[in-house]
C-alpha positions as CSV (number, residue, x, y, z in Angstrom):
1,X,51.5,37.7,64.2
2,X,52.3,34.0,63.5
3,X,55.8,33.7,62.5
4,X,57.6,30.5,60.8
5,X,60.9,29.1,62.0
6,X,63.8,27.7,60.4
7,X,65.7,25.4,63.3
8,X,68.4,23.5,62.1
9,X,69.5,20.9,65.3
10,X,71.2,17.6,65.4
11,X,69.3,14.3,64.6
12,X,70.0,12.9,68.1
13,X,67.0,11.4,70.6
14,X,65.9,14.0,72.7
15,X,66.8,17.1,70.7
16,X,62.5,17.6,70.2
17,X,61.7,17.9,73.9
18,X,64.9,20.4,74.6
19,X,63.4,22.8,71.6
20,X,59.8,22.1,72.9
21,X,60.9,23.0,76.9
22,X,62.2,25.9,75.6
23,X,58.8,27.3,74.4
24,X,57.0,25.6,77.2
25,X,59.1,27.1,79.9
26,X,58.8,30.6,78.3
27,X,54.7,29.5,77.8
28,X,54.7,30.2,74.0
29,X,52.5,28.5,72.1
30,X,53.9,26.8,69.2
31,X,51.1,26.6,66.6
32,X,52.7,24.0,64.6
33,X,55.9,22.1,64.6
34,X,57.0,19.5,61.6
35,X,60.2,17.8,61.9
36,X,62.4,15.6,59.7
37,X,65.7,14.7,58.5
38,X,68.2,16.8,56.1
39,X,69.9,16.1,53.3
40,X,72.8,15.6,56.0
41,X,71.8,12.1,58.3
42,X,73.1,14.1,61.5
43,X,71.1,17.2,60.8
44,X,67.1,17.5,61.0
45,X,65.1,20.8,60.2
46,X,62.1,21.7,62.5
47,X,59.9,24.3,60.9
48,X,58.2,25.6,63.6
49,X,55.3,28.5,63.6
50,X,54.9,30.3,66.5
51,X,52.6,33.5,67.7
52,X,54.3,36.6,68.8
53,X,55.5,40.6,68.1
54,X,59.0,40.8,66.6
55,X,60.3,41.4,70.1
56,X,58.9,38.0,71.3
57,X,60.4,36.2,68.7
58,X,63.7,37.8,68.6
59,X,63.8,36.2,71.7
60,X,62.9,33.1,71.1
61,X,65.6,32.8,68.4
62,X,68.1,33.8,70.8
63,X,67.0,30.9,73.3
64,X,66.9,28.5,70.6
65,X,70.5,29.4,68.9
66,X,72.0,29.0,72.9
67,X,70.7,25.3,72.7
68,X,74.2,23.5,72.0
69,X,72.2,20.5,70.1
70,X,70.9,23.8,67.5
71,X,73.0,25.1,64.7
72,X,70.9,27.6,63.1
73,X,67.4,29.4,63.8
74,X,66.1,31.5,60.5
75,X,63.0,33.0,61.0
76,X,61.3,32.6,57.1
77,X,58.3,35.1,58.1
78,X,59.4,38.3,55.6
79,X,61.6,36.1,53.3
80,X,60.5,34.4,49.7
81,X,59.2,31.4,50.8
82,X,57.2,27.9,49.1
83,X,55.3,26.8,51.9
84,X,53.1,24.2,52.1
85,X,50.5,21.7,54.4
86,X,48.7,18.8,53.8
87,X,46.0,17.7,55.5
88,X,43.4,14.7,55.5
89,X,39.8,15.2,55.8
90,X,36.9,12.2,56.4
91,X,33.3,13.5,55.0
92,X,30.7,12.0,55.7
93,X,28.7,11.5,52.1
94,X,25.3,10.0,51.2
95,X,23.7,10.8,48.0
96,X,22.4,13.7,49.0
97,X,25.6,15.0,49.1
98,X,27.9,13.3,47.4
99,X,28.1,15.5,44.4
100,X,28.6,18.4,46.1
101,X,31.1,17.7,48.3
102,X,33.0,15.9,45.1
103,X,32.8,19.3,43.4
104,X,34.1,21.3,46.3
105,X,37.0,18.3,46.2
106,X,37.4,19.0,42.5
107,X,37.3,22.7,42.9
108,X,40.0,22.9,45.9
109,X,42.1,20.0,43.5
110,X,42.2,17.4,46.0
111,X,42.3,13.7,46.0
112,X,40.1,11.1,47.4
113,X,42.4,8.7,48.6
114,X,39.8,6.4,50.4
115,X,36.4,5.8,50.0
116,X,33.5,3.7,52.2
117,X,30.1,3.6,51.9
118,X,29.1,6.7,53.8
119,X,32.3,8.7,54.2
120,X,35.5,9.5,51.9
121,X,39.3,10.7,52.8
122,X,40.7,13.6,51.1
123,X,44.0,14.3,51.1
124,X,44.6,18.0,49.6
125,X,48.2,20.0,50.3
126,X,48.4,23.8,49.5
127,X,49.2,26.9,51.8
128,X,47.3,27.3,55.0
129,X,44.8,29.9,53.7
130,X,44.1,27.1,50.6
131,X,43.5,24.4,54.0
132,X,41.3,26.9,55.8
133,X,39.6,27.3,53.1
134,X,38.5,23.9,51.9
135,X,37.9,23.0,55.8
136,X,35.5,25.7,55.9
137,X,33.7,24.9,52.4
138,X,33.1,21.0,54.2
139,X,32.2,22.0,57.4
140,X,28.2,22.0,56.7
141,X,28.5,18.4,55.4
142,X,30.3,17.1,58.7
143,X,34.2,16.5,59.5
144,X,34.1,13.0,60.8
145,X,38.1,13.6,61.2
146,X,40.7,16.1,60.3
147,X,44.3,15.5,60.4
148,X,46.9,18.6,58.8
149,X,50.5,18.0,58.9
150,X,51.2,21.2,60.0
151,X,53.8,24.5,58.1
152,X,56.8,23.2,55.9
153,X,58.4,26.0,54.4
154,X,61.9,26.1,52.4
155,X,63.5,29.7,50.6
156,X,63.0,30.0,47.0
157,X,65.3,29.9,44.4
158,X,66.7,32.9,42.8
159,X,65.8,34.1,40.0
């Protein structure tokens, strides 16, 4: 089961590859990893997705919260969440093709935000299933590239 963290760690150099060591020491793959500052300059978030039974990632939380450069791990898997990715996607087009693969943009509600003579670059964000998705629906025209940003997640609001 893939399960989304919450790591809260100071904005220092080096912080990345301590978090990152962790898993690889341990040899869990970490399925995606997005990092940037907070609202707070000396605080960044990682949101970090990782595979594993509750047991695995219980103890990965613990290893993480022992790191002295991490103030808080919450793991967002079974909590109300907005997540979202975004990804970019060249296609190559000729005109043969062309309007379908604009329709399938159109349908999934994604932006061309580049166009050539025989390819375009979507950008489309959404939840993973919603990325999956659309990648799938293009794949018989051709990925000439494909770039996705990987989980960011944050609680929602209360009601």
């Amino acid at each position: 089961m893939l399960h989304t963290l919450a790591v809260l760690v100071e904005n220092h150099p080096g912080v990345l590859i301590k978090v990152a060591g962790l898993f690889a020491r341990r040899a869990y793959n970490i399925e995606s990893l997005t990092v940037c500052q907070t609202e707070d300059p000396e605080v960044s978030r990682m949101t970090i997705v990782v595979a594993g039974d509750d047991q695995v990632i219980e103890q990965v939380r613990n290893q993480l919260s022992k790191l002295v450069v991490v103030h808080s791990v919450v793991d967002l898997t079974e909590k109300s969440v907005v997540d979202r990715e975004l990804a970019l996607v060249r296609i190559p087009i000729n005109s043969e093709t062309r309007s379908e693969v604009f329709q399938t943009v159109d349908v999934f509600r994604g932006r061309v935000v580049d166009m050539g003579r025989s390819n375009i670059t979507v950008e489309l964000t959404g939840d993973i299933d919603k990325i999956d998705a659309f990648v799938h629906a293009l794949r018989p025209y051709g990925l000439l590239e494909l770039v996705r940003t990987g989980k960011i997640a944050i609680m929602r609001s209360e009601a």
